[in-house]
C-alpha positions as CSV (number, residue, x, y, z in Angstrom):
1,X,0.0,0.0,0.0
2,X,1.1,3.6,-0.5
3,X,2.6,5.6,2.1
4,X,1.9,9.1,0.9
5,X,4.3,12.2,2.2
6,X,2.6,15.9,2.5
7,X,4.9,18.2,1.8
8,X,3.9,22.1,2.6
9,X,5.5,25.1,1.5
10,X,6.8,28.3,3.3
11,X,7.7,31.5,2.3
12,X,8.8,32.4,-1.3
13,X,5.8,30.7,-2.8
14,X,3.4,33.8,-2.4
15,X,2.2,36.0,-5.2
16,X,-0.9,38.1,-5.9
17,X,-3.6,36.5,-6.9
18,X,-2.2,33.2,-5.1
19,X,-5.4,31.3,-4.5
20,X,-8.0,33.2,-6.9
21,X,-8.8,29.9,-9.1
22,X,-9.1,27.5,-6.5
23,X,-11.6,29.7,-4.3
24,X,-13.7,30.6,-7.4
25,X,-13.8,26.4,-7.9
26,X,-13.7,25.0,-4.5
27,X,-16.3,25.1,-1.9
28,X,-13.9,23.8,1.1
29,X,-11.5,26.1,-0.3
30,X,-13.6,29.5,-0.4
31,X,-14.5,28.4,3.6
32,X,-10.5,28.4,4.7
33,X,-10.6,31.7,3.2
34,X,-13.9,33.0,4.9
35,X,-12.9,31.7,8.3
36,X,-9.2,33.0,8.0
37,X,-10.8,36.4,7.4
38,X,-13.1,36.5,10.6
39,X,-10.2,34.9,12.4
40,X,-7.8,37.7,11.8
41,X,-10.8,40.4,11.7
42,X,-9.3,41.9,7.8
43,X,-9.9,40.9,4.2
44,X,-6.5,38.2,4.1
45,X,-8.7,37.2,0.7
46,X,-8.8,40.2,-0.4
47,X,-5.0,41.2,-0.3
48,X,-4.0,37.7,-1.5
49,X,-6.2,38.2,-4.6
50,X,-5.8,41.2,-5.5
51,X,-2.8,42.9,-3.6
52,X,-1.2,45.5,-2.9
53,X,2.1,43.0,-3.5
54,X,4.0,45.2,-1.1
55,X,1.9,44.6,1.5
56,X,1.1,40.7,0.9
57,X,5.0,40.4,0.9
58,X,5.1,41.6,4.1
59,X,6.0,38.6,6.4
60,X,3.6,39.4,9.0
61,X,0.9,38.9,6.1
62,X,2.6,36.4,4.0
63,X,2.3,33.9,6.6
64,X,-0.8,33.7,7.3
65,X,-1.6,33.3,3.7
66,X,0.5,30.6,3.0
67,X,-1.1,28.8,5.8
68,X,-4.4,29.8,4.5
69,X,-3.5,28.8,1.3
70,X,-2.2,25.8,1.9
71,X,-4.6,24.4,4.3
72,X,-7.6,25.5,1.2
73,X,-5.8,23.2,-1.2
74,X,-5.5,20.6,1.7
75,X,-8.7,20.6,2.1
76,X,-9.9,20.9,-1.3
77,X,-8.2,17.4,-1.6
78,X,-10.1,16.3,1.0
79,X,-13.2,16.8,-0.7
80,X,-12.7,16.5,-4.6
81,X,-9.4,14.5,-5.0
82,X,-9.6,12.1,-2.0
83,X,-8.0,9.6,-3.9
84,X,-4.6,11.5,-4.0
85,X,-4.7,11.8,-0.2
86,X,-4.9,7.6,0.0
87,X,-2.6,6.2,2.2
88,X,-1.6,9.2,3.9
89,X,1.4,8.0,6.3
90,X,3.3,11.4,6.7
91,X,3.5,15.1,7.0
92,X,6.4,17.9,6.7
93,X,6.4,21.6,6.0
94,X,9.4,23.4,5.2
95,X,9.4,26.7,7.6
96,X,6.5,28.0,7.6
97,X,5.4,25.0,6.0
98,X,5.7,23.1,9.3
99,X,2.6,24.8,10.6
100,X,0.7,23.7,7.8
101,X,1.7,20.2,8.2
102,X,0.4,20.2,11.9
103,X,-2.6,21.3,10.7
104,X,-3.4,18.5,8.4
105,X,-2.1,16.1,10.8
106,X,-4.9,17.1,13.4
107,X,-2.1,18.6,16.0
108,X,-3.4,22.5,15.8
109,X,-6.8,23.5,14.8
110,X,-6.4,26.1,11.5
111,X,-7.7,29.0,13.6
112,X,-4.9,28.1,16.5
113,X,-2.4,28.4,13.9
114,X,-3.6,31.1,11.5
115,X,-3.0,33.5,15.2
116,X,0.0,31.9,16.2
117,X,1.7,32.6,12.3
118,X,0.4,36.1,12.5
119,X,2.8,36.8,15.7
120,X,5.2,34.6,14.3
121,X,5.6,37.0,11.3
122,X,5.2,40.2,13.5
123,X,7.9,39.4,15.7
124,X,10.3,38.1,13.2
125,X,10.1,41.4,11.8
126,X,10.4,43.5,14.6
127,X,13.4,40.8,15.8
128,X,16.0,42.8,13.6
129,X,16.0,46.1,12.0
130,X,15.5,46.9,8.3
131,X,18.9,46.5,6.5
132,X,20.5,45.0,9.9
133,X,20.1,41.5,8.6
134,X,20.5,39.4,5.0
135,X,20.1,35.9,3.7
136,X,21.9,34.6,0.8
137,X,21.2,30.9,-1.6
138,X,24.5,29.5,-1.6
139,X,24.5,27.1,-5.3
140,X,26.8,24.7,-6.3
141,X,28.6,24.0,-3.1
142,X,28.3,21.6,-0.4
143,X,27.0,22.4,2.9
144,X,29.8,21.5,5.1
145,X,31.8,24.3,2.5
146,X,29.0,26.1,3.6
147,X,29.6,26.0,6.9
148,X,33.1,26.0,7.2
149,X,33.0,29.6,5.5
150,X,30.8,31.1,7.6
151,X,33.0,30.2,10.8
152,X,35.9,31.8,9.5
153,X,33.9,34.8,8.1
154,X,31.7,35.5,11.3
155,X,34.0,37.7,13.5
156,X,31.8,38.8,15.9
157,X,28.5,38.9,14.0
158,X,25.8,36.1,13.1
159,X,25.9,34.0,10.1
160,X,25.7,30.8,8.9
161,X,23.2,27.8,7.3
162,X,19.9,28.8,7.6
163,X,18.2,26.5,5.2
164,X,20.0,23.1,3.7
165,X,17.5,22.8,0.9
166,X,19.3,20.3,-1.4
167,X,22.9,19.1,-0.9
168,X,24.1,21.5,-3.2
169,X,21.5,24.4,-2.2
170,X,22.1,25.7,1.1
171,X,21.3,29.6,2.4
172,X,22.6,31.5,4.9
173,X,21.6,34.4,7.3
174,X,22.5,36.9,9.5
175,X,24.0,40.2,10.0
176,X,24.1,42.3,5.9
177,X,27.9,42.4,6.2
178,X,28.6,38.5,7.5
179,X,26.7,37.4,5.1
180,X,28.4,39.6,2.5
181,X,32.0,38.1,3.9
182,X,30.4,34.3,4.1
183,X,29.1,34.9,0.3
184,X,32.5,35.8,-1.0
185,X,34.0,33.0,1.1
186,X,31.9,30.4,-0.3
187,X,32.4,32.2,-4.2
188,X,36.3,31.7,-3.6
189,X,36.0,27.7,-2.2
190,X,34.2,27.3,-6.0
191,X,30.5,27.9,-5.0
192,X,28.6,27.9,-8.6
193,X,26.4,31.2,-7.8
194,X,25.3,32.8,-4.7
195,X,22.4,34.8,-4.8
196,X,21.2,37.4,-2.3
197,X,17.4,37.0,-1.4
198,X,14.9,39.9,-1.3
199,X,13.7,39.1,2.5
200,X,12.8,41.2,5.0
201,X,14.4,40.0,7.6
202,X,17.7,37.0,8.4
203,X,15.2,34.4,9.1
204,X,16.4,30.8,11.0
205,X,19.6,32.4,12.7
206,X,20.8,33.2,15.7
207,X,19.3,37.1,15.4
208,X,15.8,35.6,15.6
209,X,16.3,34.5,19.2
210,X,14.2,37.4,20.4
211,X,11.4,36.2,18.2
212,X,11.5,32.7,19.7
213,X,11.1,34.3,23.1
214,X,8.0,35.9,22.3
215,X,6.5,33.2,20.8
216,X,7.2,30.9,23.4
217,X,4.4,32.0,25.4
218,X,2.0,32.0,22.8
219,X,2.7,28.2,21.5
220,X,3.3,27.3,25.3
221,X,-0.4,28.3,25.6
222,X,-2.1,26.5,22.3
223,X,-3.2,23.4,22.3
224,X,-1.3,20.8,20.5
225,X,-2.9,17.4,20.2
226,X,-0.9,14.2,19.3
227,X,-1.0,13.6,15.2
228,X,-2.9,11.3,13.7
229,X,0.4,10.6,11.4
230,X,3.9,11.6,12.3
231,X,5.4,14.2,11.3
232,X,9.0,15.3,10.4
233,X,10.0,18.4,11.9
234,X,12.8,20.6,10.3
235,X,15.0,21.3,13.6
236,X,15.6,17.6,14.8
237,X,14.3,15.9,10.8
238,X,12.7,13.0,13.1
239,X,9.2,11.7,13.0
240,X,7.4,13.3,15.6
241,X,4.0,11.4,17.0
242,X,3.4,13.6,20.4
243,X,2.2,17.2,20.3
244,X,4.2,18.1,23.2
245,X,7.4,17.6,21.2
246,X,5.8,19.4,18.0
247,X,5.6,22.5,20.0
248,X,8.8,22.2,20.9
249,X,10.2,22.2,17.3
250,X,8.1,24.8,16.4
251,X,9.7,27.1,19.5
252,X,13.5,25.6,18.1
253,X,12.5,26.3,14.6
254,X,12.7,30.0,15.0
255,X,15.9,30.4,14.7
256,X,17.3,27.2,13.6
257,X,18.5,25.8,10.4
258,X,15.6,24.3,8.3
259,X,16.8,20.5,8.1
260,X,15.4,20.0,4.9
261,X,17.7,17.4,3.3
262,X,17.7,15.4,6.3
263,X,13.8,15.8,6.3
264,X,13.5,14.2,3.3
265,X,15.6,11.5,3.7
266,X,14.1,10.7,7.0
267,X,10.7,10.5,4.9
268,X,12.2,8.4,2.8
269,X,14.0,6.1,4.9
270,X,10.7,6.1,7.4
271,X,8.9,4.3,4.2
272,X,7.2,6.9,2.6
273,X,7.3,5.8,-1.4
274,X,5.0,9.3,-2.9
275,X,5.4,12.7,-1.9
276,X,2.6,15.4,-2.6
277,X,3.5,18.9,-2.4
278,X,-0.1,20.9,-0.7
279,X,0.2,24.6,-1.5
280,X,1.0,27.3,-3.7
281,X,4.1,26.6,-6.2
282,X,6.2,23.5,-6.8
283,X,9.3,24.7,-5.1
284,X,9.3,21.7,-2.7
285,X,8.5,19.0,-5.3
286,X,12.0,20.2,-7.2
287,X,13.7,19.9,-3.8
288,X,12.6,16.6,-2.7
289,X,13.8,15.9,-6.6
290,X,17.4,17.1,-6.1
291,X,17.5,15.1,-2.9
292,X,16.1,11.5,-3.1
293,X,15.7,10.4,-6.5
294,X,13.7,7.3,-5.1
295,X,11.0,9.6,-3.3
296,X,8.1,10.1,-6.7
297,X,7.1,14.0,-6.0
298,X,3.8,15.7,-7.6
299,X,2.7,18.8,-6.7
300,X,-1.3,19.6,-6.0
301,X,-1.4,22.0,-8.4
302,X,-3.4,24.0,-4.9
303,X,-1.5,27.7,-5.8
304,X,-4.0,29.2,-8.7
């Protein structure tokens, strides 16, 4: 029998008019919508329909509509496509992503985590000043490279792997100018391209920590049930079947590397034999495809 992965994407899938098609086709979908709306008391909808783009790229919004989005096509599955959700065995969100995943799993109710991603974005934001921080893709080189040039290019500011997102993929964060050093580093040790990123702030590094402090509280107080399937959290890339030690993750996450490689093959090597990526874009279906060639990877097709 199949043993189905959900994969669920984070930030850098978002673009106006993300979710338009599906809403105007799906009944369960255009319901996620309506209730993320009266759960956050604006028009979420509205600005992921129709923009401004400046303001949906604007963490503190863009999370909550990824969630929103994502959990829409999740449950548009649900009700017109069952049959790609048969033998659901696993979940695993990248970032963001990992929300989503505890979601479907049955570990947060959607509301729960629509609030809790709305702080999450707030104080990542507010965690470090505009221009303070950077992040950087780091292509063509492999992550222990990686590494190895941001130790010797840190001095005494913050950088290093913030995402390993294929073994050849991995991007960095942290103060503008350490990650100006660690890009040039990893250029001269025969990285193929490094790119900076247009974020707004140096998410999963050590300058988030005042983030993760204030959102302790807030995840310390939400209700996380067990899952009904595991799922593979990016700070520890185990399977996780207690909602206690979901939480957890999601406090570590903050500002932690995102796992991602090691999440996959921990799918993999847990017996998951399809992968389904839920959401807007395909970002995640090309990772898992640079990753474990064994893993079959569709996306939903859950973005329009």
């Amino acid at each position: 029998m199949t043993r189905l992965a959900l994969l669920f994407p984070g930030q850098g899938s978002q673009s106006v008019g993300m979710g338009k098609v599906l809403v105007g086709a799906s009944a369960a979908a255009r319901a996620v919508f309506e209730e993320a709306d009266a759960v956050l008391g604006f028009p979420l909808s509205r600005l992921c329909f129709e923009g401004p783009e400046e303001e949906l790229k604007l963490t503190v919004n863009t999370q909550p509509a990824i969630l929103t989005l994502s959990v829409a096509a999740f449950r548009d599955l649900e009700s017109r496509s069952p049959g790609r959700l048969a033998g659901t065995a696993f979940a695993a969100g990248h970032s963001l992503g990992e929300y989503s995943a505890d979601v479907a799993a049955g570990v947060l109710e959607f509301p729960d985590a629509l609030r809790l991603v709305r702080q999450r974005g707030r104080f990542m934001q507010e965690a470090v000043p505009a221009g303070v921080g950077a992040m950087a893709a780091v292509i063509g080189l492999a992550a222990e490279e990686v590494e190895s040039a941001c130790r010797e290019t840190a001095g005494d500011e913050v950088v290093g792997p913030a995402n390993f997102n294929t073994p050849e993929q991995t991007v960095i964060a942290g103060h503008s100018a350490a990650v100006q050093r660690a890009s040039e580093a990893c250029r001269a040790r025969g990285a193929k391209r490094v790119l900076p990123l247009p974020v707004s702030a140096p998410f999963h590094c050590a300058l988030m920590g005042p983030a993760r402090e204030r959102m302790r509280p807030l995840l310390e107080a939400a209700e996380f049930r067990d899952p009904a399937i595991p799922v593979v959290t990016n700070v520890d890339a185990q399977a996780c079947t207690r909602g206690a030690l979901l939480r957890d993750a999601l406090i570590r996450q903050i500002d932690s590397p995102v796992r991602w490689v090691e999440s996959v093959r921990r799918l993999y090597a847990e017996g998951a034999d399809r992968a389904l990526e839920v959401g807007p874009g395909n970002v995640l279906a090309g990772l898992v495809r640079r990753i474990e060639a064994g893993l079959p990877v569709e996306s939903s097709g859950g973005g329009g």
